[in-house]
N, C-alpha and C positions, 0 to 999 in steps of 0.2 A: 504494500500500500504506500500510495506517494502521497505528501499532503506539499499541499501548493498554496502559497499565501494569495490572497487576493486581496488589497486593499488591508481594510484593519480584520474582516474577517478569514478563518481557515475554513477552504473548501477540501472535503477528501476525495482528489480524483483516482478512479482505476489507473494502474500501471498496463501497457497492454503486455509486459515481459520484454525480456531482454529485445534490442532492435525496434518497437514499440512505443516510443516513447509519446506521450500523454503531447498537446502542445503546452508554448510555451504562453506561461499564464499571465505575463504584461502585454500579452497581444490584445486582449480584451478584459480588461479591467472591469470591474461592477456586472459581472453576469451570475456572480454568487447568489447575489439577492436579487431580489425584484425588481424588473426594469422599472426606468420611470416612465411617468406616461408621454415625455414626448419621445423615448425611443419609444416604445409599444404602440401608440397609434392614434390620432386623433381624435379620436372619438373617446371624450372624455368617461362616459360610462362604462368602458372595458373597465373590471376589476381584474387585476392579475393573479390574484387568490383565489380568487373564486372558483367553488370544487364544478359548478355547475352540476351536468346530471353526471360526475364519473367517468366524462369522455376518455380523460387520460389515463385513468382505470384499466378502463376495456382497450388504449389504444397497447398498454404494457401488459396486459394478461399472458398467461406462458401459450395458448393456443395460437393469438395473436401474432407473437413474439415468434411463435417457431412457424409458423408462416413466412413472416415475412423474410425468415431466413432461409427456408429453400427456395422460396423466389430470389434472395439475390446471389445464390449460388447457381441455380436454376440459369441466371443471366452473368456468371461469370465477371468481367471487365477484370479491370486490371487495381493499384494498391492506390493509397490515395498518400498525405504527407508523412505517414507515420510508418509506410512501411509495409501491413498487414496486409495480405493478400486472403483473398476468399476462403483458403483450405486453412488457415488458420481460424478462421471463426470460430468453430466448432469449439477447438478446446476453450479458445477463450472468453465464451462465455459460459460455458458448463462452470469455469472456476471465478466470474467475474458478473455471472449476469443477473446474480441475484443483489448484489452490489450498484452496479449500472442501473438500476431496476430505481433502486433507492435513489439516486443520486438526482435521478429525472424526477422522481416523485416529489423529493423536498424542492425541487427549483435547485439544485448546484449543479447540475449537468450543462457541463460547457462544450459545445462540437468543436471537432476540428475545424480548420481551413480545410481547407478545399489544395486540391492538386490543381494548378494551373496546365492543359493541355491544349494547342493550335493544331489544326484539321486543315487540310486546304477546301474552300469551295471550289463550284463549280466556275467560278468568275474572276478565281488566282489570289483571292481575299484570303483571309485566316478568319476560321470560324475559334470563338473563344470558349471551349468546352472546359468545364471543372470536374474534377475525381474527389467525391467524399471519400472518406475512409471504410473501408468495411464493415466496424461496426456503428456510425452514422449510416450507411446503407440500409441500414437495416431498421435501424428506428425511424429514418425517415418514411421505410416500405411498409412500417406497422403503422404509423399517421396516415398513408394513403391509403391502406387498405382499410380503414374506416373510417375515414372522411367521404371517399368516394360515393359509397350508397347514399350517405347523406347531402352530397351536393349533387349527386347525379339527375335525382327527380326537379332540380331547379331547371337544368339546361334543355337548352333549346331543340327541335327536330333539325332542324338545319347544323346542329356542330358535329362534328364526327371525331375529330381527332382526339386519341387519347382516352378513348371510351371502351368501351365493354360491350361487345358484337356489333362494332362498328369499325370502319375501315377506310381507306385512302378507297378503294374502290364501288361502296355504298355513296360517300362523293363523289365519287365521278357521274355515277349512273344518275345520282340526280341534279347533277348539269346536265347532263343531257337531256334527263327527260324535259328540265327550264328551256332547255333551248328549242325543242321541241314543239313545247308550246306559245315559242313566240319571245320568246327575249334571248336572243339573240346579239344584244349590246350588253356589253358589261365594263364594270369596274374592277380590273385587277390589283385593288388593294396590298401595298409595301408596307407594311408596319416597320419599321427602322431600326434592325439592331432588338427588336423588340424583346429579348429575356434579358437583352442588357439594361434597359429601360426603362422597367418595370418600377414606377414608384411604390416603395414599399411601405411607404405610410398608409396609401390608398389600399394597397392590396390588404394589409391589416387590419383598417378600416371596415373593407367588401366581409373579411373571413368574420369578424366579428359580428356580423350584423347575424351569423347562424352559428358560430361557435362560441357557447355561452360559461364554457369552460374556460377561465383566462388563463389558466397551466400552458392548456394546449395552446391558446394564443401566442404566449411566453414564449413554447419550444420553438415555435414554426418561424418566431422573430429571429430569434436566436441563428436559427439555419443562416435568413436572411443575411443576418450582419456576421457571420464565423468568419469571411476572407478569406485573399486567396493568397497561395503563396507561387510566387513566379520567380522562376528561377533563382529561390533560394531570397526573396524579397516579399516581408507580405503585405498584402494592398486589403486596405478596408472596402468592402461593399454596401456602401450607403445606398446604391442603387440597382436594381435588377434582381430577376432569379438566377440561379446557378443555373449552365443548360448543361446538364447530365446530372442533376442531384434526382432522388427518387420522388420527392415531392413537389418538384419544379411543374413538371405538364401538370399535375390536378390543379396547381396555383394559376399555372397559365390559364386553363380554363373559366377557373372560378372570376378572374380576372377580365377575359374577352367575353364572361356569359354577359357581364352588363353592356356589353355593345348590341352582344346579341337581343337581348329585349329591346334596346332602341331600336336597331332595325325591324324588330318585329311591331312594335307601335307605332312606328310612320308608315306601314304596308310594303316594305322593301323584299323582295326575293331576295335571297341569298345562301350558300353555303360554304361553310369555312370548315380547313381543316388547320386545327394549331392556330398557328400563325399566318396561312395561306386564305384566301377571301377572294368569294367574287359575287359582285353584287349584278342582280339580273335587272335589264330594263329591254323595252320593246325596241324603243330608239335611242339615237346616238347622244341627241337635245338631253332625253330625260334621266341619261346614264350621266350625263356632268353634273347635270341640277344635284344626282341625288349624293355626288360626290362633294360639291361644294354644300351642301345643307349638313352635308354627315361630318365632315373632317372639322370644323369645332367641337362637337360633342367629343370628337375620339381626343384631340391635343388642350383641351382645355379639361372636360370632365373627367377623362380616365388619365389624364396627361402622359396619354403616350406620344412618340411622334410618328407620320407619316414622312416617309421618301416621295416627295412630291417628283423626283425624276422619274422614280420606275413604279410611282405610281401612274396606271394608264387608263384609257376609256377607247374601247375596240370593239370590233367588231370579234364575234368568240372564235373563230379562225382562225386570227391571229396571235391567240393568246396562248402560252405554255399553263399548266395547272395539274401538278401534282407530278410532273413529267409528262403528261398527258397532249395532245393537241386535239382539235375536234375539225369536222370538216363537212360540208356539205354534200350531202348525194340525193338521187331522185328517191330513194328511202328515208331523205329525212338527214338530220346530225346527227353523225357518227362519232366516234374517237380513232384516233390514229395516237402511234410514237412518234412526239413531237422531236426536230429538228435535233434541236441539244441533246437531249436520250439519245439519240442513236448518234452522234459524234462523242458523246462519252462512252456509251457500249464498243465503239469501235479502238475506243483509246485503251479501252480496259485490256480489251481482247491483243491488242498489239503489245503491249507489256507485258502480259503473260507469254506470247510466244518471240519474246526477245530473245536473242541466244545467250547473253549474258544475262539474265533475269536466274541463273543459277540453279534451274530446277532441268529434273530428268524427265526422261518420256512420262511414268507414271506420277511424279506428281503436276506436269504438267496437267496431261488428261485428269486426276482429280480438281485443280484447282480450275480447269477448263468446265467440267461439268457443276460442279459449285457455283461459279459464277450464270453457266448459261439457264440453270434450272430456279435458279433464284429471277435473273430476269424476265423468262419467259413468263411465270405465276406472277411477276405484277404486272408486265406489259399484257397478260391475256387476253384483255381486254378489247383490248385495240385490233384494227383491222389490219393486218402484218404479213399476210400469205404471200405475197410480191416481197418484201422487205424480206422475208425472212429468207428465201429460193437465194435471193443476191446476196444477203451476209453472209450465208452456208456457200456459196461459189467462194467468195471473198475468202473466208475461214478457210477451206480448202487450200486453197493459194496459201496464205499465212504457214499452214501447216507443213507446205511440202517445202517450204523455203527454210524452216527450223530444223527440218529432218536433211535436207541436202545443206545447209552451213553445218550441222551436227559432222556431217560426214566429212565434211572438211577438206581430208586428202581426195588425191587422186587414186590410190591405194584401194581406200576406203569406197568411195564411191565406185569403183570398178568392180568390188566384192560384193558389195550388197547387191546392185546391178544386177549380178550373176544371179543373187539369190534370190531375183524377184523375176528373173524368169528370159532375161537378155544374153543373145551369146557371145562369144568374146569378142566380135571385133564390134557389135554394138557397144557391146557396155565400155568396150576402151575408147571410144570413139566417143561418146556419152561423158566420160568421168576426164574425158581433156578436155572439154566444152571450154570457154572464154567468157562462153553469158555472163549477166548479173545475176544473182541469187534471185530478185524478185520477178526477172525474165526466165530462168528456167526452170521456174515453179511451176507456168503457165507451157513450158514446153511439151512436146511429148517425150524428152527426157524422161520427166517424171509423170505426165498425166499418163501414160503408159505403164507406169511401175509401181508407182503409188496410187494407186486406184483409189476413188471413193468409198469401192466395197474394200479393201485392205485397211482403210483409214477407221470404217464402223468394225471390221473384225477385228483394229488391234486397241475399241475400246475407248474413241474420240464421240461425247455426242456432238450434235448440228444439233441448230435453232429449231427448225422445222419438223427434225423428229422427233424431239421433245413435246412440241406444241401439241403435236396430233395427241398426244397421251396423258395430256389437261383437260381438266374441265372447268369450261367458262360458266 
């Protein structure tokens, strides 16, 4: 047991064990006791004591509690500032969690910071992702998994993201069916940066108005303001939710559901997933109005900001949405894989079969199939049978270009040759070639050797034989 002075009081934090170490306790000062009410939230009535009905109770019960722990083992990732990785959990709460347990209960349960982690987007940006610690993973998965029921029957038919039997795909189908019916203009809504954003007075303000528990208020503040530590630097978070903490999407929701009742009280169509939005209008006139009438309410009352750059008002053809594109045909609006999707599908797939990308035949082909079986179940959707005949040509190429630089020599190439079925003064004639690699892929060099049927019997799938053995 480490005791850790805070201010004039002694908090008893958990040691997590050797490697483990607790953070350091002048990163945040006064989280022993009770916040005050301007950290906690504007709303002067929040009492921070207050047991309410037991929420935090029931959010640390051991049923609860052991939940939420094979769910975040379930979901793996990686360690956060302290160290602990997931298979560590285990013992360390069997010797710690009845301890951890108290510590939350009295209010001295102080979180860690956060692991500071950058992702590249799709746009060459750095997305800002944070690593809680493992065992903050896990209390914050036992806060979500009962807040959710309880905020769930608030939100809207139009939110999908983040939700329970709901999916990036349930939004799509009903943009379509919107467009379908005639609105066909929309507003492709930018929220800016928005987990970084996120005023967290407001947001504790929203949770308050249904969490009558001030504990759990208390915890979920706390999250907010834990910090991040970046490269070995740690930075206060007065603003935003952490994006990869486990209770961050329920926050993000509970947060966008009060946009979502504005747009449902001014008559506006719409469906949003996350932080993605498109608002539906018949024309292009009444797709601005209802842009310009909306974005006070979002930058002033929720005070978020819009990107008024890539915020846009289009016609729905031209708009990407969830990777998605849609497209007009004598059947009506369709979905297709938009534009960007498939210049990034093809980036993927060229990186795996780089010859220095350090993998072999077989984990190519696993890491080939991993990628293509994952894309094919989100893109199902879409109308792709033409798309897919050319990426599976394209794939093909790729592949016999990795297999023919694999083989390298001339030596090499002369033998395999032989052993795909070419006689000697072919395959010498063949393995002197001068071509470029990405021109004798396409030769009959190898479209002769390397067959399509050798390439599915030695274990490569295509796009399109995949597809056929989905169901949309």
């Amino acid at each position: 047991m480490k005791v850790t002075k805070v201010g004039k009081k002694e908090s008893r934090i958990p040691c997590y064990g050797k490697g483990y170490p607790q953070r350091n306790s002048a990163e945040h000062e006064g989280y022993a006791g009770a916040p005050t009410d301007e950290r906690i939230t504007e709303n002067n009535n929040t009492n921070t004591n207050s047991r309410g009905d037991g929420l935090l109770e029931r959010i640390l019960s051991r049923d609860n509690l052991n939940q939420a722990y094979r769910q975040v083992k379930r979901n793996k990732g990686t360690h956060g500032v302290d160290g602990m990785e997931v298979e560590h959990l285990l013992p360390y709460l069997r010797d710690s969690g009845d301890e951890l347990v108290k510590l939350v209960l009295d209010g001295k349960y102080r979180p860690n910071s956060v692991r500071r982690v950058e992702i590249p987007k799709d746009n060459g940006k750095m997305r800002m992702l944070g690593i809680p610690t493992a065992v903050d993973r896990v209390l914050q998965q036992a806060i979500t998994q009962v807040l959710s029921p309880i905020f769930e029957p608030q939100f809207v038919e139009s939110s999908y993201g983040f939700r329970p039997k709901r999916s990036a795909h349930d939004a799509l189908r009903k943009c379509k069916e919107y467009a379908n019916q005639g609105y066909t203009y929309v507003v492709d809504m930018d929220l800016e940066k928005f987990f970084d954003t996120v005023n967290q007075s407001k947001m504790i303000e929203i949770l308050s108005r249904t969490i009558k528990d001030g504990r759990v208020i208390s915890l979920i503040h706390k999250y907010l303001r834990a910090g991040v530590m970046n490269r070995g630097k740690f930075e206060e978070t007065k603003l935003g939710l952490v994006q990869g903490g486990n209770v961050s999407p329920l926050c993000s929701n509970i947060m966008l559901n009060e946009l979502d009742h504005e747009l449902e009280r001014r008559g506006i169509t719409f469906v949003r997933y996350a932080d993605d939005m498109l608002l539906f209008a018949k024309t292009k006139r009444s797709a601005q109005r209802m842009l310009e009438r909306i974005l006070p309410y979002i930058e002033d009352k929720l005070r978020l900001r819009v990107n008024r750059e890539k915020t846009t008002v289009a016609y729905i053809g031209r708009i990407k949405f969830l990777g998605y594109g849609f497209y007009p045909s004598k059947d009506g609006i369709k979905l297709r894989v938009h534009a960007k999707s498939i210049n990034k599908m093809k980036a993927k797939v060229k990186e795996l079969t780089a010859r220095n990308n350090g993998l072999g035949y077989e984990q190519l082909k696993l890491k080939l199939k991993q990628f293509i079986t994952g894309w094919v179940n989100y893109f199902k959707h879409a109308d792709m049978n033409k798309l897919l005949k050319t990426t599976d040509e394209w794939l093909r190429r790729r592949l016999r270009m990795y297999i023919w630089k694999r083989w390298k020599r001339i030596r090499t190439r002369y033998t395999m040759l032989g052993k795909l079925g070419l006689d000697h003064h072919t395959a010498l004639k063949f393995a002197c070639t001068r071509k470029g690699y990405w021109r004798t892929a396409k030769s009959p060099i190898l479209a002769t050797t390397v067959t399509n049927a050798r390439l599915k019997q030695a274990g490569y799938v295509f796009f399109s034989d995949y597809l056929k053995t989905v169901n949309v």
